[in-house]
HTML snippet that shows the backbone in 3Dmol.js (N, CA, C, O; Angstrom):
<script src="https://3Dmol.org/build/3Dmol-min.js"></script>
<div id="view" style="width:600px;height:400px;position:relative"></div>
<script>
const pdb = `
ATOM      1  N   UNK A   1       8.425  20.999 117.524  1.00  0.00           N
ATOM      2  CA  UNK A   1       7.693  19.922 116.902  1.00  0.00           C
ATOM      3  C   UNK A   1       6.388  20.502 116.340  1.00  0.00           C
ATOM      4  O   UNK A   1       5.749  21.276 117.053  1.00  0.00           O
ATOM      5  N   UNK A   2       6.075  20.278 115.473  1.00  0.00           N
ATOM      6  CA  UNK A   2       4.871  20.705 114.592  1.00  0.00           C
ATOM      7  C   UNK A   2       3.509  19.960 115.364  1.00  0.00           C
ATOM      8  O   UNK A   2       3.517  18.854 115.905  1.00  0.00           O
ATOM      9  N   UNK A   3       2.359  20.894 115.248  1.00  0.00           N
ATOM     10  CA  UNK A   3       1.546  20.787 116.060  1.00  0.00           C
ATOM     11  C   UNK A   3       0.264  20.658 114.806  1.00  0.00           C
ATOM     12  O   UNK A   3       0.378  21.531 113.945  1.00  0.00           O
ATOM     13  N   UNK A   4      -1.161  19.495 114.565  1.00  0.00           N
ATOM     14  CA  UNK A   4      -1.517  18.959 113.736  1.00  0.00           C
ATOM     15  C   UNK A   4      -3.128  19.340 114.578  1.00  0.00           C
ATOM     16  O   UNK A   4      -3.400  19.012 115.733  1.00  0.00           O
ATOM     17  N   UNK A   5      -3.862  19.962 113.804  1.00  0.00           N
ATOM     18  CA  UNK A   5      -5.538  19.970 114.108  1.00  0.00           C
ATOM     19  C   UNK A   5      -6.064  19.155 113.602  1.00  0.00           C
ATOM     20  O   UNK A   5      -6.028  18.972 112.385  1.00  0.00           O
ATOM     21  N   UNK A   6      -6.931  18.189 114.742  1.00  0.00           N
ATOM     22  CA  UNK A   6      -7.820  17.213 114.328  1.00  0.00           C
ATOM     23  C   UNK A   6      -9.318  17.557 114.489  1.00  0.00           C
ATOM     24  O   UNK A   6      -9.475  18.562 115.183  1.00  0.00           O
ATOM     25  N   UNK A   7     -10.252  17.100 114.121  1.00  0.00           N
ATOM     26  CA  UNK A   7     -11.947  17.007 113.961  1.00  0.00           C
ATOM     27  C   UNK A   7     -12.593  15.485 114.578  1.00  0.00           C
ATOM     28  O   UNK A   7     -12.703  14.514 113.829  1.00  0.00           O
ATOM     29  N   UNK A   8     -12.973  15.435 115.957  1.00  0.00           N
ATOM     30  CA  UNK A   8     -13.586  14.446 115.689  1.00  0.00           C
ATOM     31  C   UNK A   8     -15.089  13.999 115.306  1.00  0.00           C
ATOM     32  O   UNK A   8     -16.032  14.305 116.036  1.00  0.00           O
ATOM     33  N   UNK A   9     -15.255  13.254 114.114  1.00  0.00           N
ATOM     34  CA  UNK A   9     -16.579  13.028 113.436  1.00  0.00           C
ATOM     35  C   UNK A   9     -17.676  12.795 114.672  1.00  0.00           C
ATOM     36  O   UNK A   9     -18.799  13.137 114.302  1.00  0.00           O
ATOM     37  N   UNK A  10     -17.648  12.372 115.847  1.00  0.00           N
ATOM     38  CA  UNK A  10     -18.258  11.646 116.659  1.00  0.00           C
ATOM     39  C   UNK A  10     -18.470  12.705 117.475  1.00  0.00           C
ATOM     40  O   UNK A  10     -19.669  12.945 117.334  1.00  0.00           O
ATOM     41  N   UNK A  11     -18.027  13.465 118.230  1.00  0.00           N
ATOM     42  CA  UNK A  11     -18.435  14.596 119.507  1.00  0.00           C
ATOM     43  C   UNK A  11     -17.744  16.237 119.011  1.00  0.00           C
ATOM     44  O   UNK A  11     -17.450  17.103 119.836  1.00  0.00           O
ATOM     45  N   UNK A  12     -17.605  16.370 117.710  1.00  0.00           N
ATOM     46  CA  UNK A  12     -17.549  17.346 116.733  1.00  0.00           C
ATOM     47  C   UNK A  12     -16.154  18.052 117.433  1.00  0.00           C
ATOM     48  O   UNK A  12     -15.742  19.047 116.836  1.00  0.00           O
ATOM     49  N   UNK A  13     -15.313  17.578 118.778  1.00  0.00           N
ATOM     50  CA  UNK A  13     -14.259  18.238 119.043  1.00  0.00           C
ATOM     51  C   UNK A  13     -13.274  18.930 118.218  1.00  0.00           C
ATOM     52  O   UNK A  13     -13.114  18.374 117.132  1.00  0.00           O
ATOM     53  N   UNK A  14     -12.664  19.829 118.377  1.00  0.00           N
ATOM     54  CA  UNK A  14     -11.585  20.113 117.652  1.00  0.00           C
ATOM     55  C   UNK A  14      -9.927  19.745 118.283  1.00  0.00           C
ATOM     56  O   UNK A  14      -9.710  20.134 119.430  1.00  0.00           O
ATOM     57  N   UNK A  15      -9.225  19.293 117.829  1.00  0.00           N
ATOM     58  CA  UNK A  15      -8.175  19.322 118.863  1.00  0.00           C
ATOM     59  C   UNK A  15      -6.894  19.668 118.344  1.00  0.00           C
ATOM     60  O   UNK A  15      -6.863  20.172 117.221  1.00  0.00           O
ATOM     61  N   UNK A  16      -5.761  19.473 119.008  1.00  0.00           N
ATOM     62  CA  UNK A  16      -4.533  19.797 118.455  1.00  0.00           C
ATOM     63  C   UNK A  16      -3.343  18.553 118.751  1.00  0.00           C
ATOM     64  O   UNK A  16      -3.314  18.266 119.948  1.00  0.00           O
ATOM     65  N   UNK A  17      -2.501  17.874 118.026  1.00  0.00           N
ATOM     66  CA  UNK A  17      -1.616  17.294 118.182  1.00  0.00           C
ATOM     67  C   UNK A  17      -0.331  17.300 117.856  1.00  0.00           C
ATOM     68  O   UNK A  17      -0.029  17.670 116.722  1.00  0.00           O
ATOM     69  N   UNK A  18       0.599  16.927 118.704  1.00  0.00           N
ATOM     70  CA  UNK A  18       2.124  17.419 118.270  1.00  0.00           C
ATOM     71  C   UNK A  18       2.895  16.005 118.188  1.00  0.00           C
ATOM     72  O   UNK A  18       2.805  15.018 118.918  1.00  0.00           O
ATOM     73  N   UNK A  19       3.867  16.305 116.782  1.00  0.00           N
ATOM     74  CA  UNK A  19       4.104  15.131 116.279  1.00  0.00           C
ATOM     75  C   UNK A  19       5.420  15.519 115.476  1.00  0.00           C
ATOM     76  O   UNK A  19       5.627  16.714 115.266  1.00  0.00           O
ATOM     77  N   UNK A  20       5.972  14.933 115.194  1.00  0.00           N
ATOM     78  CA  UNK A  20       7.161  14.855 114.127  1.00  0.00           C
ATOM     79  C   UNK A  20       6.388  14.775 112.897  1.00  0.00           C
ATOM     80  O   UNK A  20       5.313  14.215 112.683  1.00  0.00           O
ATOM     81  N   UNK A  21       7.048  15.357 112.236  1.00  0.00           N
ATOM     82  CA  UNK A  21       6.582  15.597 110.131  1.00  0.00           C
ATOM     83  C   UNK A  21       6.430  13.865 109.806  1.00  0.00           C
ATOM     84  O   UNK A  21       5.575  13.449 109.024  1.00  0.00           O
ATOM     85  N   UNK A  22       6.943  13.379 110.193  1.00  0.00           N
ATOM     86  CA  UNK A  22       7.081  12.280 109.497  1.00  0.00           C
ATOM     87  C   UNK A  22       5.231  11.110 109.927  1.00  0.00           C
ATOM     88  O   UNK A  22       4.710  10.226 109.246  1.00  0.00           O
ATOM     89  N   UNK A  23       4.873  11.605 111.053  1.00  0.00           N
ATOM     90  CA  UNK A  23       3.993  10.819 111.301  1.00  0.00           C
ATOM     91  C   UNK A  23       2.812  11.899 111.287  1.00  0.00           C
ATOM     92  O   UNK A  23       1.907  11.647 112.084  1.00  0.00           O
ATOM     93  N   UNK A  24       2.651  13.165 110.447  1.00  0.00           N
ATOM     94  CA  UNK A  24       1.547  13.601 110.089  1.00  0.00           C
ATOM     95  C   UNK A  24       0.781  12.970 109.724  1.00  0.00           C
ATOM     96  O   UNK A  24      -0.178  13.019 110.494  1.00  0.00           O
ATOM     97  N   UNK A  25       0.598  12.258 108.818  1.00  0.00           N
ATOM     98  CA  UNK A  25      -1.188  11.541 108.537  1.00  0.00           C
ATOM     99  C   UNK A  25      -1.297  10.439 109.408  1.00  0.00           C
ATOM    100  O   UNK A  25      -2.162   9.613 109.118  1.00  0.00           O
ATOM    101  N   UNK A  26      -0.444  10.197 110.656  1.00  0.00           N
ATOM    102  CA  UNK A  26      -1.072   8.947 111.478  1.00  0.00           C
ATOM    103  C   UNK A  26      -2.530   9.402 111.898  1.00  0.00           C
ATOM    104  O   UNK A  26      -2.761  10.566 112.228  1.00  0.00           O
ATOM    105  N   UNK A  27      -3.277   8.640 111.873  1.00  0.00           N
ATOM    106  CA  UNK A  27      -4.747   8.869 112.581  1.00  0.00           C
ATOM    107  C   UNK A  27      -4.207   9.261 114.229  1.00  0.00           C
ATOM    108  O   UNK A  27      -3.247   8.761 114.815  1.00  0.00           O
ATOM    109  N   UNK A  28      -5.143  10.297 114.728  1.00  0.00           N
ATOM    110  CA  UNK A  28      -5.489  10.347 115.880  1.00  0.00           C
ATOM    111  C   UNK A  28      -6.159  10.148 117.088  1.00  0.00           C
ATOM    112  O   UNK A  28      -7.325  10.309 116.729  1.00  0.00           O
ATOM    113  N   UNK A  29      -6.185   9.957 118.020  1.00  0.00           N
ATOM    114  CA  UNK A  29      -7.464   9.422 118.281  1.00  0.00           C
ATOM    115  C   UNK A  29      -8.013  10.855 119.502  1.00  0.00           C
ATOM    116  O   UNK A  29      -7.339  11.188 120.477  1.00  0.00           O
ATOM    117  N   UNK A  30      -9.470  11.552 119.071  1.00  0.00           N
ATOM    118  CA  UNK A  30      -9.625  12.641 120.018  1.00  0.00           C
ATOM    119  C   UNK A  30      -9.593  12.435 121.943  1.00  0.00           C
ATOM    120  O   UNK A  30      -9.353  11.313 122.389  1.00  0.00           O
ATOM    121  N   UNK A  31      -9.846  13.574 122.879  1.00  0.00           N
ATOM    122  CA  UNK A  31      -9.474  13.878 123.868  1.00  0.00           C
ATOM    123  C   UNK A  31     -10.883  13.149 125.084  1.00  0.00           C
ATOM    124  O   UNK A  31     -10.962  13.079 126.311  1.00  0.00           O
ATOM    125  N   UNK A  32     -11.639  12.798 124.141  1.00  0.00           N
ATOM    126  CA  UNK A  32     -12.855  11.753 124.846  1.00  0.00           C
ATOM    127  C   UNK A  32     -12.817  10.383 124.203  1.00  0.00           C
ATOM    128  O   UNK A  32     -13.855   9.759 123.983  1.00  0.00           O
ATOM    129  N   UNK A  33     -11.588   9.909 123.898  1.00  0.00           N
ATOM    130  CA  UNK A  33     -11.406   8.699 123.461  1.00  0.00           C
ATOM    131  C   UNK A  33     -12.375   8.005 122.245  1.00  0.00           C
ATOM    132  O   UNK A  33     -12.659   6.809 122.314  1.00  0.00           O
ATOM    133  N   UNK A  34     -12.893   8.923 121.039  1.00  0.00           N
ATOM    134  CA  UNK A  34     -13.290   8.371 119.793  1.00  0.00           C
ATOM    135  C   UNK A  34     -12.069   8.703 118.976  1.00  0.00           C
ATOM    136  O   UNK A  34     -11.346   9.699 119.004  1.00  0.00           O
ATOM    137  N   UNK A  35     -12.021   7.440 118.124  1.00  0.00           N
ATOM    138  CA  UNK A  35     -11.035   7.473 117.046  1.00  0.00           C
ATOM    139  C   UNK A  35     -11.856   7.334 115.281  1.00  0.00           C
ATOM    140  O   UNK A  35     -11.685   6.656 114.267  1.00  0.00           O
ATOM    141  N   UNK A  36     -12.800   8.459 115.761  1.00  0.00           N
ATOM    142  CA  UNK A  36     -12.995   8.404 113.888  1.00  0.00           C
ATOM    143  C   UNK A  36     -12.853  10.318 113.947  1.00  0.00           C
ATOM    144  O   UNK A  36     -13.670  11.177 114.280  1.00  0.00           O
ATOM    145  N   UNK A  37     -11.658  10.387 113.533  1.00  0.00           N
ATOM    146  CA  UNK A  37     -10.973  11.328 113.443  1.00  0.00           C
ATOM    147  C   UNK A  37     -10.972  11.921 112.430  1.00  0.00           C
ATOM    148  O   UNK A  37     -11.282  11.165 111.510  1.00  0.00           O
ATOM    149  N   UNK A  38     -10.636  13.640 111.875  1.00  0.00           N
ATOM    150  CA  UNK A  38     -10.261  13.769 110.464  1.00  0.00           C
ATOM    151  C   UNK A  38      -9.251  15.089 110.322  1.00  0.00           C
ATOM    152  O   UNK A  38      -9.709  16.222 110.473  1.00  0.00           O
ATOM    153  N   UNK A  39      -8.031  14.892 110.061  1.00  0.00           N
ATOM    154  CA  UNK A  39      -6.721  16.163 110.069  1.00  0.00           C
ATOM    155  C   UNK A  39      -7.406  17.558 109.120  1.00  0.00           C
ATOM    156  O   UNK A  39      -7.738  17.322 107.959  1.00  0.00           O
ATOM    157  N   UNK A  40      -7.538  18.604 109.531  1.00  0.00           N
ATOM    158  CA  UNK A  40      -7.804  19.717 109.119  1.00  0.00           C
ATOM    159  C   UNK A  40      -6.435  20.371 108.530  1.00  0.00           C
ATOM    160  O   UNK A  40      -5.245  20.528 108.804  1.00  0.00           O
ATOM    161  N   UNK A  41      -7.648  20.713 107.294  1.00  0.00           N
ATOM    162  CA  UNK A  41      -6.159  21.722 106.444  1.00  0.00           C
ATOM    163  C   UNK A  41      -5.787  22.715 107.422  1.00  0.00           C
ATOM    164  O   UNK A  41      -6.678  23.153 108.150  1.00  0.00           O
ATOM    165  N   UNK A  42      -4.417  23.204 107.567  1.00  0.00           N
ATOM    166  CA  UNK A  42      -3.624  24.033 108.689  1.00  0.00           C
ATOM    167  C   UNK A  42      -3.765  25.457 108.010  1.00  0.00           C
ATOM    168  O   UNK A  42      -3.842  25.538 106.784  1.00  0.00           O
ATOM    169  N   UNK A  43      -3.794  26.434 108.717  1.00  0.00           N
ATOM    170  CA  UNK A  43      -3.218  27.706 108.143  1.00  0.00           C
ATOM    171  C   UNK A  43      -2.090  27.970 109.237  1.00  0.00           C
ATOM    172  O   UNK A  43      -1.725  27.408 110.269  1.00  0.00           O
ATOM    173  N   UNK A  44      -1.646  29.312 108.376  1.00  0.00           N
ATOM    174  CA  UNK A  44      -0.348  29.571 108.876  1.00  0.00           C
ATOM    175  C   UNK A  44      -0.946  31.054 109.564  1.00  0.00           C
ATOM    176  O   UNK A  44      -1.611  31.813 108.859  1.00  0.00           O
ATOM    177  N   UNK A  45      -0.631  31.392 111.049  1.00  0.00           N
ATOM    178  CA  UNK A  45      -1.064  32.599 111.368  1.00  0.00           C
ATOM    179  C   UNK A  45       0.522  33.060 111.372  1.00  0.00           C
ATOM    180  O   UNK A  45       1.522  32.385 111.616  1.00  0.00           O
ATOM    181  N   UNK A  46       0.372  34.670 110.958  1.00  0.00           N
ATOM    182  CA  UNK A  46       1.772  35.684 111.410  1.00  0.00           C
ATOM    183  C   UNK A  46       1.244  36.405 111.901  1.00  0.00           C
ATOM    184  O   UNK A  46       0.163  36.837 111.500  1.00  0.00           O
ATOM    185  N   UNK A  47       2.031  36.910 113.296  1.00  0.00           N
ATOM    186  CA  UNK A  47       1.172  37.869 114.551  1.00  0.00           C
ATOM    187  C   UNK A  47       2.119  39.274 113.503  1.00  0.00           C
ATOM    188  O   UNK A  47       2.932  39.399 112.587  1.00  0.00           O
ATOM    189  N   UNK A  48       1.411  39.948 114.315  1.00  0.00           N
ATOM    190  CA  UNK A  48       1.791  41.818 114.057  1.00  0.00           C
ATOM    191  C   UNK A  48      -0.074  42.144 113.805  1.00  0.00           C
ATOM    192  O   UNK A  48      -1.163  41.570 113.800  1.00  0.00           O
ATOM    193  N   UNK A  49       0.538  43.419 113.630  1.00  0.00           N
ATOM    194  CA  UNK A  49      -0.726  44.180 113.177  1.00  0.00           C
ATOM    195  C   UNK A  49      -1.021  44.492 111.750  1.00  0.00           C
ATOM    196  O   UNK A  49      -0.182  45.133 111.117  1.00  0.00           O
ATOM    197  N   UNK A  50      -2.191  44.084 111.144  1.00  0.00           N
ATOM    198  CA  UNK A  50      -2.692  44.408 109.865  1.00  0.00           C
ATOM    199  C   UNK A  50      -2.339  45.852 109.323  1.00  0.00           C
ATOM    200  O   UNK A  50      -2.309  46.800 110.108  1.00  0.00           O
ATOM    201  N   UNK A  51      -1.991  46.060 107.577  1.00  0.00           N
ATOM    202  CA  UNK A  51      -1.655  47.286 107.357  1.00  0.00           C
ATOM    203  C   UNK A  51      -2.064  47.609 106.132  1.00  0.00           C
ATOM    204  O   UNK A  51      -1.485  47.185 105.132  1.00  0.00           O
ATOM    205  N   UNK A  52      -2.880  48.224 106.093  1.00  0.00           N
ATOM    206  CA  UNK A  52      -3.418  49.018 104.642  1.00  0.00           C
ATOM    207  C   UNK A  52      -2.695  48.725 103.591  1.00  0.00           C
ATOM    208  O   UNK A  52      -1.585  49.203 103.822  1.00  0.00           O
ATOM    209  N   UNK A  53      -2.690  48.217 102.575  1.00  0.00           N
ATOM    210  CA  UNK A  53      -2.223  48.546 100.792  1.00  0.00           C
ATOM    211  C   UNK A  53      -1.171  50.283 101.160  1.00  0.00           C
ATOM    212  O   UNK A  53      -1.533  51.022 102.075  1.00  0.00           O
ATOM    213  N   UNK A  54      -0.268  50.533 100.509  1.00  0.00           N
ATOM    214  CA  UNK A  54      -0.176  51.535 100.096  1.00  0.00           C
ATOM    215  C   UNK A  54      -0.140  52.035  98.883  1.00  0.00           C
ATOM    216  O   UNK A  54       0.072  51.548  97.772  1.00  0.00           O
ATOM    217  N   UNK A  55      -0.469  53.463  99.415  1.00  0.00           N
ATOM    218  CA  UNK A  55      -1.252  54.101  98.155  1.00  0.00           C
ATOM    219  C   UNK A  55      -0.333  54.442  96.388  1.00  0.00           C
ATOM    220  O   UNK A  55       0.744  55.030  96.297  1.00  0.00           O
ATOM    221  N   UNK A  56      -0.879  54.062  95.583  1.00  0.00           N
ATOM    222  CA  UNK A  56      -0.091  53.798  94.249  1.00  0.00           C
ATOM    223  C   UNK A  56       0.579  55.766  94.090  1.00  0.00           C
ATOM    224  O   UNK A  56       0.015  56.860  94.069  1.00  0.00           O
ATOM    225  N   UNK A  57       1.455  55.478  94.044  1.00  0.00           N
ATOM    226  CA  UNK A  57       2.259  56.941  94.133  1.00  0.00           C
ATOM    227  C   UNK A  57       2.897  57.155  92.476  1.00  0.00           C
ATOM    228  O   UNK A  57       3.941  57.761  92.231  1.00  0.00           O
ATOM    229  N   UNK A  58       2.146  56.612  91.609  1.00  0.00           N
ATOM    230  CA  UNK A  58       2.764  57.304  90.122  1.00  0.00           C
ATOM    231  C   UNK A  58       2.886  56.059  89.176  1.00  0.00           C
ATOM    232  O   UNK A  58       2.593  55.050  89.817  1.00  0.00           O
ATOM    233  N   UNK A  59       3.224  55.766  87.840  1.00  0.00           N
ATOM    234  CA  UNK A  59       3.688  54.783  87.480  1.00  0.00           C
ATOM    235  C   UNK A  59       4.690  54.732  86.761  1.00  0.00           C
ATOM    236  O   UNK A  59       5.417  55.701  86.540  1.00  0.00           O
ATOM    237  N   UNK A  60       4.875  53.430  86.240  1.00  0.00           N
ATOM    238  CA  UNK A  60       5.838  53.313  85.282  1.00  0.00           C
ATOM    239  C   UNK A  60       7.130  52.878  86.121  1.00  0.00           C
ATOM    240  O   UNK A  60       6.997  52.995  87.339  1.00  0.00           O
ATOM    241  N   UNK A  61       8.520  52.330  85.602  1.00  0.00           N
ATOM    242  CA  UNK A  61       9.529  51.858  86.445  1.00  0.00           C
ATOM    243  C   UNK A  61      10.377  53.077  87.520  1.00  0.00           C
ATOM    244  O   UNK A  61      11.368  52.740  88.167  1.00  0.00           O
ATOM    245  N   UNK A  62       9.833  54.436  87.572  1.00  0.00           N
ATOM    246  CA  UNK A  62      10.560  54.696  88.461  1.00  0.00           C
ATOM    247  C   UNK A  62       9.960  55.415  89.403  1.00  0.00           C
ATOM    248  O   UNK A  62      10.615  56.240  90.041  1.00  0.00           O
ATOM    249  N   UNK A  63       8.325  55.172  89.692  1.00  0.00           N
ATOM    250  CA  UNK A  63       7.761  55.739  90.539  1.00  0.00           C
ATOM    251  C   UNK A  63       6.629  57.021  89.999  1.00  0.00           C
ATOM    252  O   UNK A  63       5.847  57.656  90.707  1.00  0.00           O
ATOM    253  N   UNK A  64       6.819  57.117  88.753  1.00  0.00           N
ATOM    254  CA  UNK A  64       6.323  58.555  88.284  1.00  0.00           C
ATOM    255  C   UNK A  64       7.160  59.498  88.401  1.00  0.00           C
ATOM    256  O   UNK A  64       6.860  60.565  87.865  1.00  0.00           O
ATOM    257  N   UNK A  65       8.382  59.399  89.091  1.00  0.00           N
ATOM    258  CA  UNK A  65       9.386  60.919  89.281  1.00  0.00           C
ATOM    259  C   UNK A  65       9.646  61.386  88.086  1.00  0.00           C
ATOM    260  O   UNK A  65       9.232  62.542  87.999  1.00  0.00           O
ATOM    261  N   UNK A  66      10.209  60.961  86.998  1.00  0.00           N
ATOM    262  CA  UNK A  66      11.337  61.362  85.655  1.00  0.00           C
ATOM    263  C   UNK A  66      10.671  60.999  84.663  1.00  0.00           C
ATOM    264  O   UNK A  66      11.101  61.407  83.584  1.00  0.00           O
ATOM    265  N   UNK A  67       8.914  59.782  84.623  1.00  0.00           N
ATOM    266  CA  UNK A  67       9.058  59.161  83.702  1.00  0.00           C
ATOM    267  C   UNK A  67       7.811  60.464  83.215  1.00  0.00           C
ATOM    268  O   UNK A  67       7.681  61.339  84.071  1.00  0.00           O
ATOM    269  N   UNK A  68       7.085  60.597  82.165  1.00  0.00           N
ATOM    270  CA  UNK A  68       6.108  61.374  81.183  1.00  0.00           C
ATOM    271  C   UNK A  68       4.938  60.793  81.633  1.00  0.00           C
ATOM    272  O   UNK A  68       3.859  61.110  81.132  1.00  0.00           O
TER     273      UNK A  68
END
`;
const viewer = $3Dmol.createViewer("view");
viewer.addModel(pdb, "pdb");
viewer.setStyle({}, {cartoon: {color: "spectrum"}});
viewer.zoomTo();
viewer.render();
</script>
């Protein structure tokens, strides 16, 4: 089930809620019971480890091997 970050305007909490797609924009109400709430744009994290660009090795369509 997809999991939804909320903001509450009132005690600046951040929180998290899990919900079916279909009831994403229901209001929430935060974890100290204020309901003036506001859904935060989501990012998407992918775990692994970060990896350098690699380095441009020639041009043109075949790498620099054959081409002039």
């Amino acid at each position: 089930m997809p999991r939804y970050d909320f903001r509450c305007r009132a005690c600046g909490d951040t929180f998290e809620v899990s919900r079916p797609m279909a009831a994403a924009n229901e209001p929430a109400e935060c974890p100290e019971g204020h309901d003036d709430t506001v859904k935060l744009l989501s990012t998407v994290g992918v775990g692994g480890l970060a990896q350098a660009p690699a380095e441009p090795r020639g041009g043109g369509c075949c790498g620099g091997g054959c081409c002039g």
